[in-house]
ChimeraX commands (.cxc) that place a marker at each C-alpha (Angstrom):
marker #1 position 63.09,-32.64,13.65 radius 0.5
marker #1 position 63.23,-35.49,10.95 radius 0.5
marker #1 position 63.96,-37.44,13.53 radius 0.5
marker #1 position 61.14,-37.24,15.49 radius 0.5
marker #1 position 58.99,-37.72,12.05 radius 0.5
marker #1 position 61.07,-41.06,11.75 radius 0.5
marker #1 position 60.37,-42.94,15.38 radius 0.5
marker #1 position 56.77,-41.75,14.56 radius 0.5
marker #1 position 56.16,-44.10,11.46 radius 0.5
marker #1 position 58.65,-46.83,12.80 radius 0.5
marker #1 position 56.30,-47.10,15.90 radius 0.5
marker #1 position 52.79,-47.10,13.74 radius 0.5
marker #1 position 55.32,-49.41,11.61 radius 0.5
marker #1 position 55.74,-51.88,14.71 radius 0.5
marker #1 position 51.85,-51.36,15.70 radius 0.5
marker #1 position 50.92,-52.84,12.07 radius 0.5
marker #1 position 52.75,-55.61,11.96 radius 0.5
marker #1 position 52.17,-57.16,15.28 radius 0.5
marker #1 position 48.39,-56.47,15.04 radius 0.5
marker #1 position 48.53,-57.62,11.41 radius 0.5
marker #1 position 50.44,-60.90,12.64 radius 0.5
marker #1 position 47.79,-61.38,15.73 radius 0.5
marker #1 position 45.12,-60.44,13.71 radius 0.5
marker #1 position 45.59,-62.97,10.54 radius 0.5
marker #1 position 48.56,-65.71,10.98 radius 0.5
marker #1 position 47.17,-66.70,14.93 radius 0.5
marker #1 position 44.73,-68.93,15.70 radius 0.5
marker #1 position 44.41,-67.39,19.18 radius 0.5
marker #1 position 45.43,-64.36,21.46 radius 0.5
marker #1 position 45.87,-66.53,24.61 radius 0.5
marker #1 position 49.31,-67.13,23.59 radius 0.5
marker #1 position 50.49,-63.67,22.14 radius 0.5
marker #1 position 49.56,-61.33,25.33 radius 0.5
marker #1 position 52.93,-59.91,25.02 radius 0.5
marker #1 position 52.80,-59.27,21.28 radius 0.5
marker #1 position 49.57,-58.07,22.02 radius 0.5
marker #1 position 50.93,-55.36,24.49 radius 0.5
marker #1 position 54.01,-54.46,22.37 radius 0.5
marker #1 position 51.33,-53.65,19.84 radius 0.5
marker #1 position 49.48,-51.71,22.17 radius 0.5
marker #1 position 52.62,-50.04,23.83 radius 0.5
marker #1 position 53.57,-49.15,20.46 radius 0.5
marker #1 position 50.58,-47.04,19.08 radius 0.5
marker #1 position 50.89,-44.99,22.19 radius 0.5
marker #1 position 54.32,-43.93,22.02 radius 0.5
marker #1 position 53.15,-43.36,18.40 radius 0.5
marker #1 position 50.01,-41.13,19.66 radius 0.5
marker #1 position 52.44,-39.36,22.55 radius 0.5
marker #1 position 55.33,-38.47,19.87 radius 0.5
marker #1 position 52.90,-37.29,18.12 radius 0.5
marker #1 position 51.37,-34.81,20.27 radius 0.5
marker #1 position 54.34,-33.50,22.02 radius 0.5
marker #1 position 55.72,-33.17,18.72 radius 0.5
marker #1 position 52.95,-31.05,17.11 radius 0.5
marker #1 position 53.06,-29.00,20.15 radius 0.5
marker #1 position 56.66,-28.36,20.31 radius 0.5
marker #1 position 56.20,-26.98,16.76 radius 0.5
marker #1 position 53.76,-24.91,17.46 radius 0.5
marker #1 position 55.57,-23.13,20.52 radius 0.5
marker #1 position 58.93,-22.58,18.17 radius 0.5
marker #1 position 56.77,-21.03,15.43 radius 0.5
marker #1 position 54.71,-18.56,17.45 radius 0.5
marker #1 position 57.98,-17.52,19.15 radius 0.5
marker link #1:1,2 radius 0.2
marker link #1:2,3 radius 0.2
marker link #1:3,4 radius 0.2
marker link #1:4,5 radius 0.2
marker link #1:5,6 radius 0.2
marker link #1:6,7 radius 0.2
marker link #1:7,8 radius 0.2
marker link #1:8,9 radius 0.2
marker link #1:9,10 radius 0.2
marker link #1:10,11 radius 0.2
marker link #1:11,12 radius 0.2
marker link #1:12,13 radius 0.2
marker link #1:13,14 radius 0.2
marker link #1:14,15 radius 0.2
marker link #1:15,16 radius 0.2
marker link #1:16,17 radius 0.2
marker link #1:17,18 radius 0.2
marker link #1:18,19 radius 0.2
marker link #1:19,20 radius 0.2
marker link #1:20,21 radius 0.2
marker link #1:21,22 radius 0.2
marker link #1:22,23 radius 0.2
marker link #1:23,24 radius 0.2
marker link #1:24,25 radius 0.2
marker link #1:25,26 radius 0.2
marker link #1:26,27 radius 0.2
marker link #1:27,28 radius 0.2
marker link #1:28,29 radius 0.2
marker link #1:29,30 radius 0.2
marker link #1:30,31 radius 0.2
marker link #1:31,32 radius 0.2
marker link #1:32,33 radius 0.2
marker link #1:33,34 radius 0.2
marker link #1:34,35 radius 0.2
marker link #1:35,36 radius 0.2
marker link #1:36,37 radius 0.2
marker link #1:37,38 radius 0.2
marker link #1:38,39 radius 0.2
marker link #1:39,40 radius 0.2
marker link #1:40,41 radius 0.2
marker link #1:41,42 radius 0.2
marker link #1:42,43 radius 0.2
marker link #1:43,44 radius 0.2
marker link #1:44,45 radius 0.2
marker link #1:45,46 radius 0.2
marker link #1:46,47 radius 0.2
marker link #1:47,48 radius 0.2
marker link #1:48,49 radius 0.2
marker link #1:49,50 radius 0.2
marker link #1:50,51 radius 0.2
marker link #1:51,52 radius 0.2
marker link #1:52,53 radius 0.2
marker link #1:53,54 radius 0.2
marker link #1:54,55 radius 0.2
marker link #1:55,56 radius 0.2
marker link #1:56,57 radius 0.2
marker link #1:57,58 radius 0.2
marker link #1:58,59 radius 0.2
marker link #1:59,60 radius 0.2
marker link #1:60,61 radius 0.2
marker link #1:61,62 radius 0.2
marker link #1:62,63 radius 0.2
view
């Protein structure tokens, strides 16, 4: 299960540094749309990991 721990943070990992490089090294977004949707993309595999993670935890404990 450390595994699944690990892809978590390397997504949110991904998700803060392309919103941090949008955010405060580029003038504009018109440019970055898909570093805008890798960022994006990102945070919700982080947010769906998450969840099916949490719940496959809680189905092997109450077992």
């Amino acid at each position: 299960m450390k595994y699944h721990k690990i892809s978590e943070i390397a997504y949110l990992i991904i998700f803060l540094v392309v919103f941090f490089d949008i955010i405060f090294l580029k003038k504009t977004i018109d440019g970055n749309i898909p570093l805008l949707i890798l960022g994006i993309l990102s945070f919700l595999m982080f947010v769906f990991r998450r969840y099916y993670r949490k719940k496959f935890n809680n189905r092997k404990n109450s077992s």
